[in-house]
C-alpha positions as CSV (number, residue, x, y, z in Angstrom):
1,X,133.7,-32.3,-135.6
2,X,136.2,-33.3,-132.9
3,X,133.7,-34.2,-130.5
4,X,133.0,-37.5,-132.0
5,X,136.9,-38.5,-132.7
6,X,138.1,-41.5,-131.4
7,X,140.5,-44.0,-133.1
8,X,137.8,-46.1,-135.0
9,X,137.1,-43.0,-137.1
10,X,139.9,-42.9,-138.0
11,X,140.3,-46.2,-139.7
12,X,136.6,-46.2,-140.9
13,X,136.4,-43.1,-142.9
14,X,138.0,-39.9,-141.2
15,X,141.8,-41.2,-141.7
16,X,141.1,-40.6,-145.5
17,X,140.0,-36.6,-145.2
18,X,143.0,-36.2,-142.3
19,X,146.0,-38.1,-144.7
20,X,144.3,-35.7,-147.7
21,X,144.5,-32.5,-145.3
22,X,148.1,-33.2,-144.5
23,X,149.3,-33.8,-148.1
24,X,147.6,-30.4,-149.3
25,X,149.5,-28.6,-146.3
26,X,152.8,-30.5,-147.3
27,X,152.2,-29.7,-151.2
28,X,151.0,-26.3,-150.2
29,X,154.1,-25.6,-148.1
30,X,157.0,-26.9,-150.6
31,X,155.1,-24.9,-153.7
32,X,155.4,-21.7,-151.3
33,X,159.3,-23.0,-150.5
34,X,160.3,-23.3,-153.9
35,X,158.7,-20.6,-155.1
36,X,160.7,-18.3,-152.2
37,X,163.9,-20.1,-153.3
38,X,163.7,-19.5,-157.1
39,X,162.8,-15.8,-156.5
40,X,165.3,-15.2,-153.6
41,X,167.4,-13.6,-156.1
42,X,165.5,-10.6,-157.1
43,X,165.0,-9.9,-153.8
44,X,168.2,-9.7,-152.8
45,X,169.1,-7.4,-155.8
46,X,165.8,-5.1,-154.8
47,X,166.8,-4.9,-151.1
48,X,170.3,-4.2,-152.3
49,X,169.3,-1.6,-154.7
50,X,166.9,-0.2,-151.5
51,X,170.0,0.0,-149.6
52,X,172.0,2.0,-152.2
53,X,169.2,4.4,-153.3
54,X,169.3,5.4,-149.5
55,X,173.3,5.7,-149.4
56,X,172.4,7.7,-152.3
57,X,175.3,5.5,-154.0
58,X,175.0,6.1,-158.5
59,X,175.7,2.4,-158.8
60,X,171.7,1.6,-157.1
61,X,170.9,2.5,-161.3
62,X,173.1,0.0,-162.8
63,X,170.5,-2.6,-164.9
64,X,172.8,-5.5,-163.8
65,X,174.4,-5.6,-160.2
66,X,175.7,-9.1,-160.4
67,X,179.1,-10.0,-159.7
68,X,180.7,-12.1,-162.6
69,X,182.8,-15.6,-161.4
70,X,186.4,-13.6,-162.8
71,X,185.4,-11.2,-160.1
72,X,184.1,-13.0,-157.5
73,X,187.7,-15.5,-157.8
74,X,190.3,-12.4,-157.9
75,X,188.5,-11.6,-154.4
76,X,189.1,-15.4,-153.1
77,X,192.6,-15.4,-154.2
78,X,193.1,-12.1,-152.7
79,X,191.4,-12.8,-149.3
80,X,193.6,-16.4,-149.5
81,X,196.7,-14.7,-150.0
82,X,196.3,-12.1,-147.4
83,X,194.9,-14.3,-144.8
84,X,198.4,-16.3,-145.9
85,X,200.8,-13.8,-145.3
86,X,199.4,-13.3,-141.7
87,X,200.6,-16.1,-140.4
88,X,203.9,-16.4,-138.5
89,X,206.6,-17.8,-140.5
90,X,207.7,-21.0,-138.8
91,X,210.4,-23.2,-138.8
92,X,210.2,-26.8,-140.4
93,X,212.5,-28.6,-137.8
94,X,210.9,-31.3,-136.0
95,X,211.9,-32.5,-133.2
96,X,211.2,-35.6,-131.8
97,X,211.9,-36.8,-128.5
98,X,211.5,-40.8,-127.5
99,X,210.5,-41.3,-123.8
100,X,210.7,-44.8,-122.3
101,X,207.2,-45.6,-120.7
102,X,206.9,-48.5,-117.9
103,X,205.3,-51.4,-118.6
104,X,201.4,-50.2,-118.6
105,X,198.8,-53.6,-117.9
106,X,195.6,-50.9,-119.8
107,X,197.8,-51.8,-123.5
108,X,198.1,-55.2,-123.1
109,X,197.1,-57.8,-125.6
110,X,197.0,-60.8,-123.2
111,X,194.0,-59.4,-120.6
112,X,191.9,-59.1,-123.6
113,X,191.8,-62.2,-125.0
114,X,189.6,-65.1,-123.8
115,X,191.2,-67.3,-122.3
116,X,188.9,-71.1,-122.8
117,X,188.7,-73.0,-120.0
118,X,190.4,-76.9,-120.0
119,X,188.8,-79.7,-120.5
């Protein structure tokens, strides 16, 4: 099949089976995608439930595992306030101290613009 290939074939006949092999592997690969993604969660719940059955932990035979959004933001709020409270507490004075710089030629507005030459 591959002996014969050469760029003519391509535009002749072969670039129609080749563009039809490469949209059936593109199709074929977001079906498999989407189908991994919509499924994801069960199979975090049934490697979760592995994981508990093992610990021998009683919740692994709860029907429903999920965490509800009330939940999941009392945790956020907790984590925020904790992480908070570790900081240091700092002052709010600010203190600002002027220092007189030379006269510097790299922030000057008169080298960079064009000067015309005179007529």
């Amino acid at each position: 099949m591959f002996e014969n290939f050469d760029l003519n074939n391509i535009i002749t006949g072969d670039g129609i089976f080749i563009s039809v092999v490469g949209y059936v592997v593109v199709f074929a690969a977001l079906f498999l995608l989407s189908v991994f993604i919509s499924n994801l969660k069960n199979i975090l719940n049934f490697l979760q439930r592995k994981k508990l059955r093992e610990e021998g932990h009683y919740a692994a035979e709860f029907e429903n595992l999920d965490i509800t959004g009330e939940i999941n933001a009392a945790i956020a709020t907790a984590l925020y306030l904790y992480m908070e409270e570790a900081h240091d507490i700092e002052s709010a004075v600010l203190t600002i101290k002027r220092i007189k710089k030379d006269y510097s030629p790299w922030s000057s507005k008169l080298y960079g613009l064009r000067q015309f030459p005179r007529k």
